[in-house]
ZAZADO-63109 format. One record per residue (C-alpha): z negated, x, y; residue in one letter. Coordinates in steps of 0.02 Angstrom, whole numbers, plus 50000, padded with zeros to 5 digits. Layout:
<rs>
ZXYA/...
</rs>
This chain:
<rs>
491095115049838X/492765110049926X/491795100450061X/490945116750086X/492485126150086X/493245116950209X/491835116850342X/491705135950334X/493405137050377X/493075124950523X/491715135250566X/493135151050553X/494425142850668X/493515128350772X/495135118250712X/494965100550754X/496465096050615X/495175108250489X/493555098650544X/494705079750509X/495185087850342X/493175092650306X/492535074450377X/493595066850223X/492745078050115X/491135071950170X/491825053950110X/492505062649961X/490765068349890X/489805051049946X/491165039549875X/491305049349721X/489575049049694X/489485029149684X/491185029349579X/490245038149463X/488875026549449X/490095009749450X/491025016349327X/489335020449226X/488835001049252X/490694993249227X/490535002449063X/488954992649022X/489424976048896X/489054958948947X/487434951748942X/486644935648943X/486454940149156X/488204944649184X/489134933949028X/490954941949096X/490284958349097X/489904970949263X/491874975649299X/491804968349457X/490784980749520X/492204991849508X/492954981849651X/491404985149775X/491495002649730X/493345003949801X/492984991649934X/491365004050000X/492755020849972X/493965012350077X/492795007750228X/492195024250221X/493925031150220X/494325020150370X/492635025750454X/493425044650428X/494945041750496X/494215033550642X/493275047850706X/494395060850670X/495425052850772X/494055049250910X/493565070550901X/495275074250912X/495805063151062X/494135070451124X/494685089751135X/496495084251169X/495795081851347X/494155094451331X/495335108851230X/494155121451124X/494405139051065X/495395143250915X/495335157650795X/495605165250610X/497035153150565X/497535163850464X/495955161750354X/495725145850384X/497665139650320X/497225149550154X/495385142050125X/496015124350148X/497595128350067X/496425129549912X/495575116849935X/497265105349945X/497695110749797X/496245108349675X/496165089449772X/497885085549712X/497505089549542X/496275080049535X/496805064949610X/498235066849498X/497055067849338X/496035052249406X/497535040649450X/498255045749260X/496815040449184X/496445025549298X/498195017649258X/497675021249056X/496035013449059X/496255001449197X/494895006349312X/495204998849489X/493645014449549X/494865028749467X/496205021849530X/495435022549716X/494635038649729X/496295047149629X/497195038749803X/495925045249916X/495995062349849X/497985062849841X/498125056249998X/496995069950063X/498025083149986X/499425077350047X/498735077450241X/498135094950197X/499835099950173X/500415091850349X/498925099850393X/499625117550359X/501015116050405X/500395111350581X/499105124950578X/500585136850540X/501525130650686X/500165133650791X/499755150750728X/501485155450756X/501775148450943X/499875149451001X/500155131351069X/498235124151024X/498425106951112X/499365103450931X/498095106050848X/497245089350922X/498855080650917X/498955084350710X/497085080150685X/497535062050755X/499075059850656X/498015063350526X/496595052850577X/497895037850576X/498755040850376X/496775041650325X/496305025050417X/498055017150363X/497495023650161X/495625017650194X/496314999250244X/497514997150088X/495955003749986X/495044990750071X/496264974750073X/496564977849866X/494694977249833X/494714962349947X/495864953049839X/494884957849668X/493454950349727X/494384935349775X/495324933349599X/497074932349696X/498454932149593X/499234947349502X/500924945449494X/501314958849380X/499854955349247X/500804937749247X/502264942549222X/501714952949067X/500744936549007X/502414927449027X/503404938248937X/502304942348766X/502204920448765X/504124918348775X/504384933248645X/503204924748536X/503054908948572X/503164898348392X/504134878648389X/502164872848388X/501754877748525X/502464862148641X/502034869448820X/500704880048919X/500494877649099X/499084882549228X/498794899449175X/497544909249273X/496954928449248X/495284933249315X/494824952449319X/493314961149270X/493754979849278X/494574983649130X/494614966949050X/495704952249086X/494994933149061X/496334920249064X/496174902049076X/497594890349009X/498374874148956X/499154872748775X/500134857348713X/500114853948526X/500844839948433X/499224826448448X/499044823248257X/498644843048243X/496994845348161X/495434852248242X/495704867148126X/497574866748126X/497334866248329X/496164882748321X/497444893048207X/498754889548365X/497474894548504X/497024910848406X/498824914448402X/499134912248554X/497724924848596X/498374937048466X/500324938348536X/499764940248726X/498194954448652X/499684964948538X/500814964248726X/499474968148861X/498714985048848X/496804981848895X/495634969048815X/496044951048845X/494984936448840X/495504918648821X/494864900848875X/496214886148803X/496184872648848X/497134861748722X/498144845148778X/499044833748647X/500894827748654X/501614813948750X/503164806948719X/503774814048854X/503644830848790X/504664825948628X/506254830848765X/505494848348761X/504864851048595X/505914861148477X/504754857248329X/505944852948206X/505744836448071X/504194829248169X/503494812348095X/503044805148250X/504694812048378X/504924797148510X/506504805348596X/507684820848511X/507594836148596X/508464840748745X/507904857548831X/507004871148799X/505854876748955X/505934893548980X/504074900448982X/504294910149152X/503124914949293X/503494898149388X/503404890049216X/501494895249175X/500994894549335X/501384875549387X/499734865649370X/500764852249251X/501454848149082X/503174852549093X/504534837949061X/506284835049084X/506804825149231X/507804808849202X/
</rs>
């Protein structure tokens, strides 16, 4: 309906800067459309085909909404340069600048709505089209304000020169929409997940628990899989060696708000680590204590068992 909306009003006025605002609109109903759907599969549990689950497909979904963002942006700005040489006719701003004023405002609203419930449910696709839309309310408000301008001096070569401006911020968005998805599908490193991991472990983190290194968080939509190293003292049980892994699990899952799955990988003591250990009245302690290692982001990120150096 919006997309509609704003190409009447293009149709009013002949506005290039109306026609770059209706192009992302066009982007707006195609992207949306597959967001749906990827969030319908994402949704979907895991299955013996896809064992982590289908979150990832939430990437691709943001991935395809930023290309076509940055397909947008790239002929509005082509059109615009266009009739900044080859000037058309302009008319009915006045009816135009209230249609699309509409139209910016039920866009922000949304966006706003999407982005809210993105962050809550951790949905990389909500996330991205609450962006796009945002974004496109916010260029509709540069947009007016332009169009006012040139209702108010009759200068129409701005016109162009606003469509462009605009055609660059939507390229600019479509690229960061792009480069994130990029990095999902690649597994790089967030920062800020680890440094929530980091923290619930050192809150928690019980005199049994010797180390953990190498820890490494995978993303599938919603849910987080992490990979890790725990020490234990070596004459733990097998059963007495579980209890500590599911503990481990449960004081990260109470401190991270979206599901968490774990993969531990569990070493056993040296005597190094007796320097490190804070378990108190050990049977087998080689060396007393001497420092506690603080379980920060450099901490559980080196790809080592963590020892004092003589």
């Amino acid at each position: 309906m919006l997309m509609l909306i704003k190409f009447a009003a293009f149709f009013l006025t002949g506005s290039n800067a109306i026609l770059s605002d209706a192009l992302e609109s066009v982007i707006n109903v195609v992207a949306g459309s597959f967001a749906l759907y990827s969030l319908v599969l994402a949704a979907k549990p895991s299955d013996r085909d896809h064992p982590y689950g289908h979150g990832k497909v939430e990437f691709l979904s943001a991935g395809l909404e930023g290309m076509l963002i940055l397909a947008a942006g790239t002929s509005i700005l082509l059109k615009a340069g266009y009739d900044l040489i080859f000037p058309a006719q302009i008319g009915h701003l006045r009816e135009g600048i209230g249609l699309i004023g509409f139209t910016g405002l039920i866009n922000y609203l949304t966006g706003f709505i999407l982005i809210r419930y993105g962050k809550k449910h951790h949905s990389e696709t909500m996330m991205a089209d609450g962006k796009h839309l945002l974004s496109d309310a916010y260029t509709t408000a540069g947009l007016l304000a332009g169009l006012l301008v040139v209702y108010l001096t009759g200068i129409t070569w701005l016109d162009s020169v606003i469509a462009m401006s605009f055609g660059i911020w939507i390229a600019v968005v479509g690229f960061r929409i792009v480069r994130k998805s990029i990095s999902g599908i690649m597994d790089e490193a967030d920062f800020e997940v680890l440094k929530k991991v980091a923290s619930a472990l050192e809150s928690n983190r019980k005199n049994t628990w010797v180390d953990i290194h190498n820890i490494r968080v995978i993303k599938y939509g919603p849910l987080l899989h992490i990979d890790c190293h725990l020490t234990l003292p070596w004459y733990f049980t097998l059963r007495e060696s579980h209890h500590e892994v599911e503990a481990v699990a449960s004081a990260v899952n109470k401190h991270i708000e979206r599901n968490v799955e774990f993969f531990i990988h569990t070493d056993p003591c040296i005597p190094d680590s007796c320097k490190i250990c804070q378990l108190e009245n050990c049977p087998v302690r080689q060396h007393p204590f001497i420092k506690k290692i603080t379980w920060d982001l450099d901490a559980i990120l080196r790809n080592e068992k963590h020892s004092i150096e003589k």
